[in-house]
ZAMI-283714 format. One record per residue: chain; x, z, y negated of N, C-alpha, C, CB in turn; residue in three letters; residue number from 1. Coordinates in steps of 0.001 Angstrom, whole numbers. Glycine has a CB too. Example, Ala and Ser with C-alpha at 12.3 -4.5 7.8 and 13.67 -1.06 7.14 Angstrom:
<atoms>
{unit: A n.x: 13190 n.z: 7800 n.y: 5690 ca.x: 12300 ca.z: 7800 ca.y: 4500 c.x: 13200 c.z: 7800 c.y: 3300 cb.x: 11308 cb.z: 9046 cb.y: 4473 code: ALA pos: 1} $
{unit: A n.x: 12850 n.z: 7080 n.y: 2250 ca.x: 13670 ca.z: 7140 ca.y: 1060 c.x: 12900 c.z: 7870 c.y: -30 cb.x: 14084 cb.z: 5725 cb.y: 598 code: SER pos: 2} $
</atoms>
This chain:
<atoms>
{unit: A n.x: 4794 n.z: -10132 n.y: -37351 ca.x: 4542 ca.z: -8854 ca.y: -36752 c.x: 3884 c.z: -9089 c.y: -35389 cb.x: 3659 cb.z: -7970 cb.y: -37673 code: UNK pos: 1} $
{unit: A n.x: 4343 n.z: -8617 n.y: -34298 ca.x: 3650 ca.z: -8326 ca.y: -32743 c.x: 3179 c.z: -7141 c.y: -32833 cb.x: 4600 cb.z: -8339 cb.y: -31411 code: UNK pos: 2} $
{unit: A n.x: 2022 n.z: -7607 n.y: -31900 ca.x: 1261 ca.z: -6187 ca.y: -31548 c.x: 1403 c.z: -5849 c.y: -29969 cb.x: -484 cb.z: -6292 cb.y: -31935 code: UNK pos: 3} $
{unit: A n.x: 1081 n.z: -4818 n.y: -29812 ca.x: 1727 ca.z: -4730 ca.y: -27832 c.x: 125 c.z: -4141 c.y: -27450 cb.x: 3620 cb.z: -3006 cb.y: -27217 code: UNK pos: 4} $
{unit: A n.x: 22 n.z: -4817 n.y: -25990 ca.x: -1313 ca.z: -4926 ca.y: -25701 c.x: -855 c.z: -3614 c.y: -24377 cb.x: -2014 cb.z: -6805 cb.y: -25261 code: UNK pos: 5} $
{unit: A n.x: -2075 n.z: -3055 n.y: -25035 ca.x: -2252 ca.z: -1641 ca.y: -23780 c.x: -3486 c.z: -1719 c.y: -22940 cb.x: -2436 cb.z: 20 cb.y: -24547 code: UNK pos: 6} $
{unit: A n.x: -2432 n.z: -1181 n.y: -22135 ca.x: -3775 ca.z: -1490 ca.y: -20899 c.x: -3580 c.z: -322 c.y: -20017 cb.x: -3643 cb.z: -3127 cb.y: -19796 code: UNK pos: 7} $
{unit: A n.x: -4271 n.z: 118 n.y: -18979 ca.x: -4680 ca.z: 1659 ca.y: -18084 c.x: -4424 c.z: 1008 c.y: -16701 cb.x: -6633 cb.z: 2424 cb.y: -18250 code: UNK pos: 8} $
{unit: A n.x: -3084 n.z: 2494 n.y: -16582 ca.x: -2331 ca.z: 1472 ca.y: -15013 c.x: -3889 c.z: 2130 c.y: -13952 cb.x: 173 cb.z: 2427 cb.y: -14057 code: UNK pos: 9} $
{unit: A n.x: -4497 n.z: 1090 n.y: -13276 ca.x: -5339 ca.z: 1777 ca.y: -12181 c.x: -5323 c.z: 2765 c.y: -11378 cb.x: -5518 cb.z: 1229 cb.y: -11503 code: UNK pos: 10} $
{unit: A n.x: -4085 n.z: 3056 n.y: -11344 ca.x: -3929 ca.z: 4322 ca.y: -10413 c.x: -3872 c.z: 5616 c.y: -10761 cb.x: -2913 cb.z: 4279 cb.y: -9772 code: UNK pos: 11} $
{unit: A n.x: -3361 n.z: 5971 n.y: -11965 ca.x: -3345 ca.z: 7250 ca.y: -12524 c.x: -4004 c.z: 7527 c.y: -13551 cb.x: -2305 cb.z: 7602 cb.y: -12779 code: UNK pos: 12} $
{unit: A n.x: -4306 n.z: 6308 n.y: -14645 ca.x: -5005 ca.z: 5986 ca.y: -15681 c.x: -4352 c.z: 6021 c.y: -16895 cb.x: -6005 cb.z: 6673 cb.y: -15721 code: UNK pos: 13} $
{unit: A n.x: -3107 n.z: 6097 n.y: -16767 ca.x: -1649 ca.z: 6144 ca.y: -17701 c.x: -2143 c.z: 4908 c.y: -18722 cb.x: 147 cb.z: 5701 cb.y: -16642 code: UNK pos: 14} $
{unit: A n.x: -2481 n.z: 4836 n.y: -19891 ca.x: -2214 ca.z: 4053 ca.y: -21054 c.x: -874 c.z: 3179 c.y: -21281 cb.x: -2297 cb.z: 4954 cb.y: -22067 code: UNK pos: 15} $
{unit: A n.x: -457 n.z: 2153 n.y: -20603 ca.x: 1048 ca.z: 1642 ca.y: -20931 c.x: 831 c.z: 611 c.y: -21450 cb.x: 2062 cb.z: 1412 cb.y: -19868 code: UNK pos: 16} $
{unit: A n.x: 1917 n.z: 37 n.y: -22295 ca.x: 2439 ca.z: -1179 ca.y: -22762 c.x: 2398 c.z: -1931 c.y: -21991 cb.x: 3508 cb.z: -1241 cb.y: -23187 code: UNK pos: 17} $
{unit: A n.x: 1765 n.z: -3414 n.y: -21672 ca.x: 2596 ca.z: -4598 ca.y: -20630 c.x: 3969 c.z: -4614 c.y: -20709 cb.x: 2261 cb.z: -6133 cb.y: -20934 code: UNK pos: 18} $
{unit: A n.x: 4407 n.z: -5225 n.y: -22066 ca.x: 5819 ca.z: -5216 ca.y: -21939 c.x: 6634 c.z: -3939 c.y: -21548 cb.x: 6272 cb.z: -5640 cb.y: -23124 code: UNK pos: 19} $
{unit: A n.x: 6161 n.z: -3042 n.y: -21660 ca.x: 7207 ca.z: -1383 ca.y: -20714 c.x: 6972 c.z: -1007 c.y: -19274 cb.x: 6744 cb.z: 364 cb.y: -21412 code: UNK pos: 20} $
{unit: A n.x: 5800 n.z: -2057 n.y: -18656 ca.x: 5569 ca.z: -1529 ca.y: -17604 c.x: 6279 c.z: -1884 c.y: -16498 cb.x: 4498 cb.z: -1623 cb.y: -17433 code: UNK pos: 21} $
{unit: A n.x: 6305 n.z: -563 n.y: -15442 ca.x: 7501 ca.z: -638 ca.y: -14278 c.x: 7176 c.z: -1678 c.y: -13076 cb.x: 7704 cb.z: 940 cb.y: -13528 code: UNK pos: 22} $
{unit: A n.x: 6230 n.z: -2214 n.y: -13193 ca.x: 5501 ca.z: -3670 ca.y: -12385 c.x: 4127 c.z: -3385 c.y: -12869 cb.x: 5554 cb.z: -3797 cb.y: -10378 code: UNK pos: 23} $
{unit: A n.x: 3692 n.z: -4905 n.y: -11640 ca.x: 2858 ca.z: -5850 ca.y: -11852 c.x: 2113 c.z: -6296 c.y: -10572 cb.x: 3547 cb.z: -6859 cb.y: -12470 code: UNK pos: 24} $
{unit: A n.x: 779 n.z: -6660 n.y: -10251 ca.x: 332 ca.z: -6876 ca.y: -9241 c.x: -1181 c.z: -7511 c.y: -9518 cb.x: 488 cb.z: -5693 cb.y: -8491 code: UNK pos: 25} $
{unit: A n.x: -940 n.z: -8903 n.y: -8983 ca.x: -2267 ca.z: -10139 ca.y: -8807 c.x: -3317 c.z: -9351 c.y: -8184 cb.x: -1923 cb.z: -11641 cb.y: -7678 code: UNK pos: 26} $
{unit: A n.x: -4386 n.z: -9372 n.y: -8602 ca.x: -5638 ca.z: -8792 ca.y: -7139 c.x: -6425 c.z: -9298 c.y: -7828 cb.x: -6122 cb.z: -7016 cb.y: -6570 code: UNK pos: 27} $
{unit: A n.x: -7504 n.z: -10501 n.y: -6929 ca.x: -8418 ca.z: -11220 ca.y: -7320 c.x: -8472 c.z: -12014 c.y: -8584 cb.x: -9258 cb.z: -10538 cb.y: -7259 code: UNK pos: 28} $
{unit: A n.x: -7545 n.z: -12738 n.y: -8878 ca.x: -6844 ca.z: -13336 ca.y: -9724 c.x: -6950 c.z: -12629 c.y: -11197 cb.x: -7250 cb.z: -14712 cb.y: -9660 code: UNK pos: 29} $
{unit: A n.x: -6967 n.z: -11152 n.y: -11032 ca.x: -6444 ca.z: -10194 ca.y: -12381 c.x: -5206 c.z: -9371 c.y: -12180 cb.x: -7575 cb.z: -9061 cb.y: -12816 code: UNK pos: 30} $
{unit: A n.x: -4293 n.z: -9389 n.y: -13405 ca.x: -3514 ca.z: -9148 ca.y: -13104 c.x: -3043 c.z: -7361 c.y: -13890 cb.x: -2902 cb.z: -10418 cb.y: -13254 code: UNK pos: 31} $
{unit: A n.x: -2555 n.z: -6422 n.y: -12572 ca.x: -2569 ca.z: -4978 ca.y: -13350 c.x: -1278 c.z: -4268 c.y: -13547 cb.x: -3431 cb.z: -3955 cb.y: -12593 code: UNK pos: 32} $
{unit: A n.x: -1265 n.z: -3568 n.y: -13786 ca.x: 145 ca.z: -3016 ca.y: -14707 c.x: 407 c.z: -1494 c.y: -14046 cb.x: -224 cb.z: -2841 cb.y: -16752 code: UNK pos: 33} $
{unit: A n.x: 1658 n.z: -1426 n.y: -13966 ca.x: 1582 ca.z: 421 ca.y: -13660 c.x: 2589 c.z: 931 c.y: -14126 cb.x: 1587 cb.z: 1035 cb.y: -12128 code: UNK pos: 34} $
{unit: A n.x: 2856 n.z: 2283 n.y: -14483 ca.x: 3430 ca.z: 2743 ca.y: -15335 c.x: 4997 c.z: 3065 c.y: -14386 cb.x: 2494 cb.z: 3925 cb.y: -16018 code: UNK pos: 35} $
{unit: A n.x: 4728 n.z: 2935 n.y: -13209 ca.x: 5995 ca.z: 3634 ca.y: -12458 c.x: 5946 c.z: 3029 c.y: -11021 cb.x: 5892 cb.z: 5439 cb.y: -12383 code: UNK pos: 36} $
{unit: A n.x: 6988 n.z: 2825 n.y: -9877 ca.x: 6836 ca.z: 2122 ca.y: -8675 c.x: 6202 c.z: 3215 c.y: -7482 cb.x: 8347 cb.z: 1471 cb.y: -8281 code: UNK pos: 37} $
{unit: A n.x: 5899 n.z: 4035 n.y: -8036 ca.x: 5019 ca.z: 4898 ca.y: -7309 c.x: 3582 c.z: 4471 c.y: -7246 cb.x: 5082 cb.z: 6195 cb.y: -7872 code: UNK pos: 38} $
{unit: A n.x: 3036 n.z: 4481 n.y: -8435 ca.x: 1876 ca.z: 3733 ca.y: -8503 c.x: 1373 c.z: 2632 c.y: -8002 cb.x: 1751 cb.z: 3546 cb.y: -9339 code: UNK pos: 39} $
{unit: A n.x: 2200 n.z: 1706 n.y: -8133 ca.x: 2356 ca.z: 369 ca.y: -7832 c.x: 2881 c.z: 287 c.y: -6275 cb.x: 3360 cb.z: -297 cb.y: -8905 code: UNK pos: 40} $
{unit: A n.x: 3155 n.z: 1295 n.y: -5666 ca.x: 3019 ca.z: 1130 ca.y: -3808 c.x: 1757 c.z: 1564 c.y: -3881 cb.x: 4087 cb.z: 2175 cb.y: -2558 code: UNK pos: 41} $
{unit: A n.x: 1333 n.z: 2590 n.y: -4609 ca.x: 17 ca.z: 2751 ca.y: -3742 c.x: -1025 c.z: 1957 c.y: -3972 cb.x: -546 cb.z: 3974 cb.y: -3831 code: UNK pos: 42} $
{unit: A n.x: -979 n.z: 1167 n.y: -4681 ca.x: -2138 ca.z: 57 ca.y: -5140 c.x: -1401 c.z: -1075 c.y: -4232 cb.x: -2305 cb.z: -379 cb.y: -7133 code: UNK pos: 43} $
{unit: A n.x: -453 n.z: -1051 n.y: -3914 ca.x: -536 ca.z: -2153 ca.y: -3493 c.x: -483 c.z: -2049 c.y: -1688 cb.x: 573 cb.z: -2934 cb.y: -4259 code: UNK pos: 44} $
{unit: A n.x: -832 n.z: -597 n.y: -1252 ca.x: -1028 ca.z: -898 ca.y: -54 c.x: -3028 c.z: -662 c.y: 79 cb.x: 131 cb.z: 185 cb.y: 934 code: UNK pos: 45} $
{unit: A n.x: -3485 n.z: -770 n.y: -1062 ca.x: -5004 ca.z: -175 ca.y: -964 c.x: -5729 c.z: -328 c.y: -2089 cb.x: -5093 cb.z: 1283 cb.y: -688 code: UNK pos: 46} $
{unit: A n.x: -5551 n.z: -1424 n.y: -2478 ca.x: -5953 ca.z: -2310 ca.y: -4465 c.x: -7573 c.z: -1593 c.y: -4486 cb.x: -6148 cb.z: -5073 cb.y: -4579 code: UNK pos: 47} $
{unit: A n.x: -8507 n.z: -1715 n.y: -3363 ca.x: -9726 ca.z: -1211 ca.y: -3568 c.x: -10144 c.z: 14 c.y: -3852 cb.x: -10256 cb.z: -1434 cb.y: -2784 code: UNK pos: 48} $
{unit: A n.x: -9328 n.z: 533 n.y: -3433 ca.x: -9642 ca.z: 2022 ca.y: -3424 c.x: -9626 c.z: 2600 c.y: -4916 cb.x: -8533 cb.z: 2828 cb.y: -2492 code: UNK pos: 49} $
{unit: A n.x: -8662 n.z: 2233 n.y: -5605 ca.x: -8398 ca.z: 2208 ca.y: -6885 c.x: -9021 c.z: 1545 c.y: -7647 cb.x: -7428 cb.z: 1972 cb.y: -7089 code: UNK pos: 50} $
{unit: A n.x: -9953 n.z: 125 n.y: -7675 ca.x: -10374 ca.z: -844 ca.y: -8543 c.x: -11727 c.z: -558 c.y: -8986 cb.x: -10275 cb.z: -2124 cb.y: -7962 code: UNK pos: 51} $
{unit: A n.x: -12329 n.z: 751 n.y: -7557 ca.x: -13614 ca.z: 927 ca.y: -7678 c.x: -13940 c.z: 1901 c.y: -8834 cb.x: -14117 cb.z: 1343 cb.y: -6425 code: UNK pos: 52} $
{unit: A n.x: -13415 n.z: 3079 n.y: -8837 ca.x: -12958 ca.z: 3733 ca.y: -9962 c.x: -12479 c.z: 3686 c.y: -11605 cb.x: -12300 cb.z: 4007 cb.y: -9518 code: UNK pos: 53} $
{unit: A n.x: -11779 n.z: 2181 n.y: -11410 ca.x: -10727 ca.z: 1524 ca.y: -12778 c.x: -11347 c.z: 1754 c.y: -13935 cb.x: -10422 cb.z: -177 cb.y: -12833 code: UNK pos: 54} $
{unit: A n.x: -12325 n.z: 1270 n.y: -14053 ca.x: -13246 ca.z: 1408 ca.y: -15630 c.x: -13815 c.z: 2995 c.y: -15701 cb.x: -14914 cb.z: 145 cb.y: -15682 code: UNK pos: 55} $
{unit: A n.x: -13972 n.z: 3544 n.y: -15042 ca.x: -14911 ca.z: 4784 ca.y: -15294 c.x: -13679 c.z: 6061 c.y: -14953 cb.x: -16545 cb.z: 4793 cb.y: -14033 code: UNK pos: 56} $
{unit: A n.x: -12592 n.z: 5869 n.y: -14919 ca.x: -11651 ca.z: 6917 ca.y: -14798 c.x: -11318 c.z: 7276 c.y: -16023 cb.x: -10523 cb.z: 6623 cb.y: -14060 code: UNK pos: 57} $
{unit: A n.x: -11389 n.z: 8793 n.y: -16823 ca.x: -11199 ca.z: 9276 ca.y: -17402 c.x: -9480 c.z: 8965 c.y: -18141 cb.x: -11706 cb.z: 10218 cb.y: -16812 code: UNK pos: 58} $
{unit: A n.x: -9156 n.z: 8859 n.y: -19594 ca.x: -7920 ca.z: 8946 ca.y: -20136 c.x: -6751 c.z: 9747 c.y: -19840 cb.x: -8117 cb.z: 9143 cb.y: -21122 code: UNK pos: 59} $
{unit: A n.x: -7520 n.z: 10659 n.y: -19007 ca.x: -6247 ca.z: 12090 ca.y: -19039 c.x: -5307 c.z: 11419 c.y: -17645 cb.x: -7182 cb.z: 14318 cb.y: -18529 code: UNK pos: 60} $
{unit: A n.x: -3777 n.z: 11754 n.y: -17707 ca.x: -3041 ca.z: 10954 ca.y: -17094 c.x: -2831 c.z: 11966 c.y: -15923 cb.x: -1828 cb.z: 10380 cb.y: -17911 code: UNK pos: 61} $
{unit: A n.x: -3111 n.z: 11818 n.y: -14609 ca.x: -3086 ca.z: 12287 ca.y: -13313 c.x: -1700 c.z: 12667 c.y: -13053 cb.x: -3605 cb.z: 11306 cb.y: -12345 code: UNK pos: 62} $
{unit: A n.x: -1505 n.z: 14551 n.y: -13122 ca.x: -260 ca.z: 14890 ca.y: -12750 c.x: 663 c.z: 14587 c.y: -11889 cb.x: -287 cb.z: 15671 cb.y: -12602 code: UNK pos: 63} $
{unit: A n.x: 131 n.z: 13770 n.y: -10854 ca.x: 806 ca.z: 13701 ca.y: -9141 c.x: 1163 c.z: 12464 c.y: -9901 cb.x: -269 cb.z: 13676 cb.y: -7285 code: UNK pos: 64} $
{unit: A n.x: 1421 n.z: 11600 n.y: -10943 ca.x: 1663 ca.z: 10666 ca.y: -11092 c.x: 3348 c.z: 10716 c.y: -11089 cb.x: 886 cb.z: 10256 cb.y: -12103 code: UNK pos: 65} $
{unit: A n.x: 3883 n.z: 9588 n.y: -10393 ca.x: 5385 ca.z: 10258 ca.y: -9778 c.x: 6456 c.z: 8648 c.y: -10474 cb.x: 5354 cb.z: 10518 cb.y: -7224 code: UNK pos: 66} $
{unit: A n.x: 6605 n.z: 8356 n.y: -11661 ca.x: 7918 ca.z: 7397 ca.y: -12266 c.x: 8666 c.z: 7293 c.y: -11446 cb.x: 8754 cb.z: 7801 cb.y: -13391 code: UNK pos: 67} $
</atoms>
């Protein structure tokens, strides 16, 4: 039996699967997940802006979030 490891894409706070997620991106040798390539431009033109927030952002998944 596998178990699938969830993790909270930084940008919207989306709960995803690693294995389902729409990319991937190194920052400070951790590596983060996002649910859609929307997300994943905007972290990746501005990783800080988002990282400062990461742990203390609420579960509820941010409507403007765009798959």
């Amino acid at each position: 039996m596998s178990s699938a490891t969830v993790v909270r894409d930084p940008v919207c706070g989306m709960d995803i699967e690693t294995a389902a997620a729409a990319g991937h991106a190194e920052h400070a040798g951790q590596t983060y997940y996002f649910c859609g390539s929307k997300c994943k431009e905007k972290f990746d033109n501005n990783p800080a802006s988002f990282l400062a927030n990461h742990r203390s952002r609420s579960r509820k998944v941010d409507s403007a979030c765009q798959r």
